[in-house]
N, CA and C atoms as a LAMMPS dump frame, in Angstrom:
ITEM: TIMESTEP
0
ITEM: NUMBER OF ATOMS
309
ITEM: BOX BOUNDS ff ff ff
-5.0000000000000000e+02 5.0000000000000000e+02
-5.0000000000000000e+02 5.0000000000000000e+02
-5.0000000000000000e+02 5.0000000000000000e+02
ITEM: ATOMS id mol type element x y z
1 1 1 N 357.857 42.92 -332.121
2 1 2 C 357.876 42.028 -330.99
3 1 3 C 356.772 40.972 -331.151
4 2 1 N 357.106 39.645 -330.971
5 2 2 C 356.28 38.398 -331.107
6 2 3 C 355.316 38.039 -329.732
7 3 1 N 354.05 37.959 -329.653
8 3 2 C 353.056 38.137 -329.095
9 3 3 C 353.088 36.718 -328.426
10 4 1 N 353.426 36.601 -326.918
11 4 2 C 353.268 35.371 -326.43
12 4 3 C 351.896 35.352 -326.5
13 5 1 N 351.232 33.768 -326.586
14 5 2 C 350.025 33.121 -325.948
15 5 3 C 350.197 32.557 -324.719
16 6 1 N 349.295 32.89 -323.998
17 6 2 C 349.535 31.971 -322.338
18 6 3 C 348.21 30.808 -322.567
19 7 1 N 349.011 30.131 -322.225
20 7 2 C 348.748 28.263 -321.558
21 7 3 C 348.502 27.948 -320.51
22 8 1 N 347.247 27.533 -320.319
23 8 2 C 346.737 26.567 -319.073
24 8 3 C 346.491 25.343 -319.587
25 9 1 N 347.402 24.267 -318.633
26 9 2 C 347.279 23.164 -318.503
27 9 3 C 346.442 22.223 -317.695
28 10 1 N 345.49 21.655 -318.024
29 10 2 C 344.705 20.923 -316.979
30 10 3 C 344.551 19.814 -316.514
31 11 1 N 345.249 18.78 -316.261
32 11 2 C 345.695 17.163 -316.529
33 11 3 C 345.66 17.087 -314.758
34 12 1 N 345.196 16.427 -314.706
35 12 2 C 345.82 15.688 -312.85
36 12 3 C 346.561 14.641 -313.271
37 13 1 N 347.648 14.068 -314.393
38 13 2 C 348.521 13.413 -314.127
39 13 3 C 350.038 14.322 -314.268
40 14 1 N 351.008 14.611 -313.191
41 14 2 C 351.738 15.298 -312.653
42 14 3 C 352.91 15.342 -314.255
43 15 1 N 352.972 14.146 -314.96
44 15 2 C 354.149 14.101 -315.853
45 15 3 C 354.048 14.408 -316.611
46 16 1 N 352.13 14.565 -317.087
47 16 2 C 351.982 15.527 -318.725
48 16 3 C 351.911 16.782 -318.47
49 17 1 N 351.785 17.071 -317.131
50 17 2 C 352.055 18.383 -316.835
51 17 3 C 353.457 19.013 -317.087
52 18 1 N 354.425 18.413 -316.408
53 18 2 C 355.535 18.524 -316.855
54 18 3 C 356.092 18.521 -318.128
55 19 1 N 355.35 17.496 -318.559
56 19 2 C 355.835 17.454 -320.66
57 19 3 C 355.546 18.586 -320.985
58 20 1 N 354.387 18.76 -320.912
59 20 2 C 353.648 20.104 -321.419
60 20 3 C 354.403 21.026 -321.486
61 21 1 N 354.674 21.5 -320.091
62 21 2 C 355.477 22.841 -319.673
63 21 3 C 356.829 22.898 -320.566
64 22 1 N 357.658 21.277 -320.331
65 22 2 C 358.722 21.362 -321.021
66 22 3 C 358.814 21.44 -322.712
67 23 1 N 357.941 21.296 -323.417
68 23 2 C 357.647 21.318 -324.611
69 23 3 C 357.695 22.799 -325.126
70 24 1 N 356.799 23.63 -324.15
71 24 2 C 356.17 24.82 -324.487
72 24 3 C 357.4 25.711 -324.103
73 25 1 N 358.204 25.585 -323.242
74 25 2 C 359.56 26.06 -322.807
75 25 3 C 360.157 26.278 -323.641
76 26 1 N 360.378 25.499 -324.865
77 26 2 C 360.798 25.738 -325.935
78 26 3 C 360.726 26.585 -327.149
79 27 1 N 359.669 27.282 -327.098
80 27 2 C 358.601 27.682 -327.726
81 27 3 C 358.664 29.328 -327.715
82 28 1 N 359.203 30.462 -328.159
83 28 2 C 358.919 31.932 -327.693
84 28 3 C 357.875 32.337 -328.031
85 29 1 N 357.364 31.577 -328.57
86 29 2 C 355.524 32.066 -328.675
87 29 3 C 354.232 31.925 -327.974
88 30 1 N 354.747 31.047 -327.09
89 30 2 C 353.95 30.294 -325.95
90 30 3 C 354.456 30.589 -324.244
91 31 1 N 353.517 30.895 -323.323
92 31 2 C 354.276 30.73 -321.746
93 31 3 C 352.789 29.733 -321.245
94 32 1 N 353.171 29.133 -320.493
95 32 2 C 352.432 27.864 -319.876
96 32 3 C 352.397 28.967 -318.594
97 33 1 N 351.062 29.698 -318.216
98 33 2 C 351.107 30.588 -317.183
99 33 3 C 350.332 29.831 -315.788
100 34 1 N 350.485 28.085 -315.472
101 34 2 C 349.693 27.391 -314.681
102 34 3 C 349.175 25.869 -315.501
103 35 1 N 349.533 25.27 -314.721
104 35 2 C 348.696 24.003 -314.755
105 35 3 C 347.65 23.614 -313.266
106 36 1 N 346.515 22.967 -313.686
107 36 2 C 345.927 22.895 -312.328
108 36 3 C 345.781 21.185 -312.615
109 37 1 N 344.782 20.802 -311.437
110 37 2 C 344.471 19.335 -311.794
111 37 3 C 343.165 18.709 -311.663
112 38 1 N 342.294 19.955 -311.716
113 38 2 C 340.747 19.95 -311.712
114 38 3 C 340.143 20.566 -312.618
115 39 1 N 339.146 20.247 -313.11
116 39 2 C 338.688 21.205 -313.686
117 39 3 C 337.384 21.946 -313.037
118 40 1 N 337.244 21.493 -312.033
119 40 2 C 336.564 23.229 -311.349
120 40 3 C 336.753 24.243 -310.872
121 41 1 N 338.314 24.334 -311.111
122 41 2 C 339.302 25.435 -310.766
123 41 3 C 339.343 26.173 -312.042
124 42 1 N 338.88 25.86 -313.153
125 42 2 C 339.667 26.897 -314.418
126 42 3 C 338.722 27.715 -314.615
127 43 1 N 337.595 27.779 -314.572
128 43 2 C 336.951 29.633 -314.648
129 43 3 C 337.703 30.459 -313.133
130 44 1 N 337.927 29.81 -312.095
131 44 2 C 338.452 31.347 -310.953
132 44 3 C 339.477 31.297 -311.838
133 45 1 N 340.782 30.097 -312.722
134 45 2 C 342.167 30.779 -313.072
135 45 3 C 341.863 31.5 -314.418
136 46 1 N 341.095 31.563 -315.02
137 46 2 C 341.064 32.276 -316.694
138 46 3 C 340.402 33.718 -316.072
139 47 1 N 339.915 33.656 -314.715
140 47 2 C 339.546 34.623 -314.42
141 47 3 C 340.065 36.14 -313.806
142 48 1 N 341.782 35.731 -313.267
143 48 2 C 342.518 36.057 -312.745
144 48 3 C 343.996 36.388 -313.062
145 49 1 N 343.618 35.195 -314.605
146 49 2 C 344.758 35.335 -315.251
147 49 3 C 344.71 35.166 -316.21
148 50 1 N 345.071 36.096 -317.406
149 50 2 C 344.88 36.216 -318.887
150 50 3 C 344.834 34.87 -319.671
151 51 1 N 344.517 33.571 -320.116
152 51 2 C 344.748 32.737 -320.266
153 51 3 C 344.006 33.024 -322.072
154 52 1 N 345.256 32.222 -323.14
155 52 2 C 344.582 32.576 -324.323
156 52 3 C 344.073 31.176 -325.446
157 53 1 N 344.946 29.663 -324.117
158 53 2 C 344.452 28.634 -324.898
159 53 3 C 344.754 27.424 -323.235
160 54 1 N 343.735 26.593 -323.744
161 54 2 C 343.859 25.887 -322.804
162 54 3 C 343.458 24.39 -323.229
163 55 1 N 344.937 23.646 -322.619
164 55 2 C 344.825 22.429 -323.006
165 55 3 C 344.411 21.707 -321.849
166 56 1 N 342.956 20.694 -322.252
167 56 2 C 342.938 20.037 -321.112
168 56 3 C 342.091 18.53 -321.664
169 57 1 N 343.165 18.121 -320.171
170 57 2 C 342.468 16.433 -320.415
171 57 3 C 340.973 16.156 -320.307
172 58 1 N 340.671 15.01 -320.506
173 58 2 C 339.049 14.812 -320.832
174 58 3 C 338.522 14.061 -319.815
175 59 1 N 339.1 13.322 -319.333
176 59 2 C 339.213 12.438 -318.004
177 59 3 C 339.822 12.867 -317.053
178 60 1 N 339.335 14.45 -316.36
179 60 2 C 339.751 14.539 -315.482
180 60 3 C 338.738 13.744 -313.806
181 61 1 N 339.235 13.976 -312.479
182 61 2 C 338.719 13.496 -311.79
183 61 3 C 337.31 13.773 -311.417
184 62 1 N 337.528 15.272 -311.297
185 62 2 C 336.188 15.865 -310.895
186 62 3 C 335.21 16.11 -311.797
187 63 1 N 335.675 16.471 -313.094
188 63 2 C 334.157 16.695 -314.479
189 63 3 C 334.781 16.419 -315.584
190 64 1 N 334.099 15.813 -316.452
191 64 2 C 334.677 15.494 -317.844
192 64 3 C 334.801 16.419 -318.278
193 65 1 N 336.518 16.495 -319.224
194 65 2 C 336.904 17.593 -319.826
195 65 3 C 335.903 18.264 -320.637
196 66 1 N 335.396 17.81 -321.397
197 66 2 C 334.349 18.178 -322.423
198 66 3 C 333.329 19.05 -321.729
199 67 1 N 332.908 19.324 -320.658
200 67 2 C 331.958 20.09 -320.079
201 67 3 C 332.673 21.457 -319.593
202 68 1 N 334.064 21.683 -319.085
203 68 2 C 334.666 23.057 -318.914
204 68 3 C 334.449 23.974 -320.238
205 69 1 N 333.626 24.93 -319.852
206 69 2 C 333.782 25.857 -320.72
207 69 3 C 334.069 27.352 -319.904
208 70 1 N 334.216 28.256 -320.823
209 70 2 C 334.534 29.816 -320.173
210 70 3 C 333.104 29.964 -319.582
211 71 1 N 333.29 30.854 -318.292
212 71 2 C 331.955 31.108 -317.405
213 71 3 C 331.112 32.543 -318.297
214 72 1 N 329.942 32.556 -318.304
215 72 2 C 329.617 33.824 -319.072
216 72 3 C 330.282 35.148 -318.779
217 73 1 N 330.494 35.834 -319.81
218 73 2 C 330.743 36.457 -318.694
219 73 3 C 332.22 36.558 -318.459
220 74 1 N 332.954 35.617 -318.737
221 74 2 C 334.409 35.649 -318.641
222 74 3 C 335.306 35.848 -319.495
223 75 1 N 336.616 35.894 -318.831
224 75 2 C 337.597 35.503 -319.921
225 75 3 C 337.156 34.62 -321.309
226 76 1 N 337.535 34.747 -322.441
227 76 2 C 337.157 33.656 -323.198
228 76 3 C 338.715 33.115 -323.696
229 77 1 N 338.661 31.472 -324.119
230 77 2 C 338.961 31.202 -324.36
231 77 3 C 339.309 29.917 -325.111
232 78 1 N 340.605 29.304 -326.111
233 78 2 C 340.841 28.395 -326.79
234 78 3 C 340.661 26.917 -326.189
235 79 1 N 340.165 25.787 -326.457
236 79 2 C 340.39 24.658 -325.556
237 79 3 C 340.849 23.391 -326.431
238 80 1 N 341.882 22.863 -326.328
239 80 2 C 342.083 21.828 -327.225
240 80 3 C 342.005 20.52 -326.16
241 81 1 N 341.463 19.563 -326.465
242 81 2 C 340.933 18.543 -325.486
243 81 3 C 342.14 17.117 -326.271
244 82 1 N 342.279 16.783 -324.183
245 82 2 C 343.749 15.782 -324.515
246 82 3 C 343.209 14.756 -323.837
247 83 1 N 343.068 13.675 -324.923
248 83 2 C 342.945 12.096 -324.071
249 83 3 C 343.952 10.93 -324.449
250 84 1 N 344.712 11.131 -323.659
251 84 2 C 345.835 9.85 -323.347
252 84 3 C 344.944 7.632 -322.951
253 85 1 N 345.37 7.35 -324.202
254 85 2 C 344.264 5.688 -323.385
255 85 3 C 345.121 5.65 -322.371
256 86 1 N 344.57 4.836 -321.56
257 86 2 C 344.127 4.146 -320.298
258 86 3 C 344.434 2.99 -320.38
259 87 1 N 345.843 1.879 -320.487
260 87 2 C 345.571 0.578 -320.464
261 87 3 C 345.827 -0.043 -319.125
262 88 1 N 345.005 -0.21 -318.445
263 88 2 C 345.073 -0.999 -317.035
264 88 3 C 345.774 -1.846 -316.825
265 89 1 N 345.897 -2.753 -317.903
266 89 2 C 346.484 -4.011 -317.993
267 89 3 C 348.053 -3.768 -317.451
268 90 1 N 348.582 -2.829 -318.731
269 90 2 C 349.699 -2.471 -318.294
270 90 3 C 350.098 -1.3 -317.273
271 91 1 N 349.82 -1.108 -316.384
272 91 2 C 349.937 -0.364 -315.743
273 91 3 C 349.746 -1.633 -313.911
274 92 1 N 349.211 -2.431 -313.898
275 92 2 C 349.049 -3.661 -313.02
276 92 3 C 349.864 -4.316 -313.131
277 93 1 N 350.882 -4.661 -311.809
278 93 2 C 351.58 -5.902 -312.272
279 93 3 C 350.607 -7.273 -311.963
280 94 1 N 351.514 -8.082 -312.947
281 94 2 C 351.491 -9.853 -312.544
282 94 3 C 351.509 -10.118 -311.318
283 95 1 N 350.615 -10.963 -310.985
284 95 2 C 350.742 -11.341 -309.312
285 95 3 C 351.973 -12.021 -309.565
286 96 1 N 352.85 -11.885 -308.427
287 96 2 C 354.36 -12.892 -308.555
288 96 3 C 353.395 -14.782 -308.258
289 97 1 N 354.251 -14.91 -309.046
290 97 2 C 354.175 -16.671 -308.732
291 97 3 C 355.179 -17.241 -307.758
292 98 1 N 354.527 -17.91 -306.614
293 98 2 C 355.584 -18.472 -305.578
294 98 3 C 355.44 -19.757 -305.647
295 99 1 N 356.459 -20.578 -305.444
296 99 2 C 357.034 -21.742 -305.638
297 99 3 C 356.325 -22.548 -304.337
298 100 1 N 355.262 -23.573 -304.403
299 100 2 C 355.224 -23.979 -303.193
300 100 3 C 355.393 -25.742 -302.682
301 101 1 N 355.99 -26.008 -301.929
302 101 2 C 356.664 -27.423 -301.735
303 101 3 C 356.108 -27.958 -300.762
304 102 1 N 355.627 -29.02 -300.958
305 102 2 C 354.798 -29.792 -299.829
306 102 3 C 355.633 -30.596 -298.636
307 103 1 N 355.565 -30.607 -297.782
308 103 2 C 355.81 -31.753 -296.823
309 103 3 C 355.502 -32.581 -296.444
């Protein structure tokens, strides 16, 4: 019998959460057992729940990914760190241009 790994996901953007999950769905070696969208939530969840790798973004809201680590003391675990760029530009629209006619 093939030994799932469980997955925590940590992203506060709702659709890589979803990728994630749906990716790993695929996968009989993997179960995605939670995604959260903070990272000052993941020592109570690694704590509560067997967690054996955890992918998380780096830019999250509340603490840069790079500072979550396992609490002493805890669960331990894998962390592979996910940073998606950021282009503002595209993500802003163009102010509309309105046509304006004098009288």
């Amino acid at each position: 019998m093939m030994t799932k790994h469980n997955i925590l996901v940590v992203d506060d953007h709702r659709i890589t959460q979803s990728g994630l999950r749906y990716l790993f769905a695929s996968l009989d070696r993997y179960a995605v057992v939670g995604t959260l969208d903070r990272g000052a939530t993941v020592n109570a969840f690694v704590q509560s729940q067997p967690v054996d790798l955890v992918i998380l973004d780096l830019n999250l809201p509340d603490v840069r990914g790079v500072n979550v680590t396992p609490a002493d003391g805890g669960n331990r675990f894998e962390a592979i760190p996910l940073s998606v760029p950021f282009r503002p530009e595209r993500r802003t629209p163009k102010p509309l241009s309105v046509p304006t006619t004098k009288v």
